[in-house]
N, C-alpha and C positions, 0 to 999 in steps of 0.2 A: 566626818565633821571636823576634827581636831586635826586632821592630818590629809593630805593625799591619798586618796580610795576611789576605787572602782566605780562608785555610785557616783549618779549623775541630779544635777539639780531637781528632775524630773520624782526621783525616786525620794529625795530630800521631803519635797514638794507632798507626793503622796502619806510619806508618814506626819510630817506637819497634819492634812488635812484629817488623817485619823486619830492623833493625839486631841485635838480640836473637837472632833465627832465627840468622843470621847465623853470630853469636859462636860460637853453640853448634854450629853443624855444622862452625864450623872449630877448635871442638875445648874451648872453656871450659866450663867447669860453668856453670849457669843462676844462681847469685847470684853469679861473677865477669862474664857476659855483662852483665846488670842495671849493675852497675859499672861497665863500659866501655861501658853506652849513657849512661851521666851526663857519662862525661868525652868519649863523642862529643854528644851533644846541647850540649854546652856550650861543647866544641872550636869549633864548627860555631857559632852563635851568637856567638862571639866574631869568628871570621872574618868573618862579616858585619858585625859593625859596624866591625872596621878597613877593612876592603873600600869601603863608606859613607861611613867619615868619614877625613879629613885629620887626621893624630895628629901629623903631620910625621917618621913613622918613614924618610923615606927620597924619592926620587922613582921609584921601580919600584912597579909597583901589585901587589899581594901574590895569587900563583898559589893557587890553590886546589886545583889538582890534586899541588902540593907541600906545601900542608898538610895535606891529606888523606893524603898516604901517609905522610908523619911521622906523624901522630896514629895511622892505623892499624896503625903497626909497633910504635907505643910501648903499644897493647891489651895487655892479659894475653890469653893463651890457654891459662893453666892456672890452679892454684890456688898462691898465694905459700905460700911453707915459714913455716911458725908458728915464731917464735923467743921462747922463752921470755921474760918479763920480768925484768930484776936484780931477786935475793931471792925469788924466788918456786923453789919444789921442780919439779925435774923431771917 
Protein backbone atom coordinates (compact mmCIF):
# COMPACT_ATOMS: atom_id res chain seq x y z
CA UNK A 1 0.00 0.00 0.00
CA UNK A 2 2.77 2.66 0.94
CA UNK A 3 5.11 1.48 -1.55
CA UNK A 4 5.42 -0.94 -4.71
CA UNK A 5 4.40 -4.65 -3.93
CA UNK A 6 3.49 -7.71 -5.36
CA UNK A 7 -0.23 -7.51 -4.43
CA UNK A 8 -2.50 -6.48 -6.83
CA UNK A 9 -5.81 -4.22 -6.66
CA UNK A 10 -7.77 -7.34 -6.43
CA UNK A 11 -6.02 -8.61 -3.30
CA UNK A 12 -6.21 -4.80 -1.96
CA UNK A 13 -9.94 -5.14 -2.65
CA UNK A 14 -10.35 -8.41 -0.83
CA UNK A 15 -8.89 -7.22 2.59
CA UNK A 16 -10.74 -3.88 2.33
CA UNK A 17 -14.10 -6.16 1.93
CA UNK A 18 -12.95 -8.19 5.18
CA UNK A 19 -11.84 -5.26 7.40
CA UNK A 20 -15.51 -3.87 6.45
CA UNK A 21 -17.21 -7.51 7.26
CA UNK A 22 -15.50 -7.03 10.22
CA UNK A 23 -16.79 -3.63 11.39
CA UNK A 24 -20.09 -4.69 10.73
CA UNK A 25 -20.44 -7.90 12.80
CA UNK A 26 -18.81 -6.07 15.45
CA UNK A 27 -21.55 -3.98 15.39
CA UNK A 28 -21.30 -0.37 13.01
CA UNK A 29 -23.63 0.46 10.39
CA UNK A 30 -22.13 -0.25 6.71
CA UNK A 31 -21.41 3.69 5.93
CA UNK A 32 -19.57 4.08 9.51
CA UNK A 33 -17.64 0.41 8.72
CA UNK A 34 -16.59 2.08 5.09
CA UNK A 35 -15.28 4.93 7.37
CA UNK A 36 -13.27 3.08 9.57
CA UNK A 37 -11.67 1.09 6.58
CA UNK A 38 -10.23 4.77 5.47
CA UNK A 39 -8.92 5.59 8.72
CA UNK A 40 -7.57 1.79 8.88
CA UNK A 41 -6.26 1.57 5.48
CA UNK A 42 -4.39 4.70 6.10
CA UNK A 43 -3.64 4.11 9.80
CA UNK A 44 -1.85 0.93 8.42
CA UNK A 45 -0.02 2.70 5.41
CA UNK A 46 1.33 5.28 7.53
CA UNK A 47 2.79 2.68 9.98
CA UNK A 48 4.62 1.33 7.34
CA UNK A 49 6.30 3.97 6.09
CA UNK A 50 7.42 5.15 9.80
CA UNK A 51 8.30 1.43 10.16
CA UNK A 52 10.70 1.89 6.72
CA UNK A 53 11.97 4.98 7.36
CA UNK A 54 14.10 6.89 9.94
CA UNK A 55 11.94 10.01 10.82
CA UNK A 56 14.23 10.21 14.06
CA UNK A 57 11.12 9.81 16.06
CA UNK A 58 12.82 8.05 18.74
CA UNK A 59 15.49 4.89 18.97
CA UNK A 60 12.67 2.10 19.73
CA UNK A 61 11.42 0.76 16.35
CA UNK A 62 7.51 1.40 16.49
CA UNK A 63 5.30 -2.00 17.60
CA UNK A 64 2.65 -2.56 15.37
CA UNK A 65 0.75 -4.74 17.42
CA UNK A 66 0.34 -1.40 19.63
CA UNK A 67 -0.60 0.43 16.79
CA UNK A 68 -3.03 -1.61 15.69
CA UNK A 69 -4.95 -1.91 19.01
CA UNK A 70 -5.02 1.99 19.37
CA UNK A 71 -6.22 2.47 16.01
CA UNK A 72 -8.66 -0.31 16.44
CA UNK A 73 -10.24 1.05 19.81
CA UNK A 74 -10.32 4.50 18.38
CA UNK A 75 -13.04 2.58 15.26
CA UNK A 76 -16.49 3.97 15.70
CA UNK A 77 -18.67 0.97 16.22
CA UNK A 78 -21.91 2.97 16.09
CA UNK A 79 -23.32 5.91 14.53
CA UNK A 80 -22.10 9.50 15.96
CA UNK A 81 -25.13 11.59 17.65
CA UNK A 82 -25.84 14.43 14.84
CA UNK A 83 -25.42 17.74 16.67
CA UNK A 84 -27.23 20.31 15.13
CA UNK A 85 -25.32 23.34 13.48
CA UNK A 86 -25.47 27.08 15.19
CA UNK A 87 -28.52 28.84 13.52
CA UNK A 88 -29.96 26.36 12.03
CA UNK A 89 -33.91 25.08 13.48
CA UNK A 90 -34.14 21.93 15.31
Amino acid sequence: MARPHRHNPDSFGRLRERVVAALVAAGAEPPEAEQSWYAFGLGVTQWLGTAETDLGLGTARPRFDLFLDTLLRGLPARTPVEHPRPGTAD
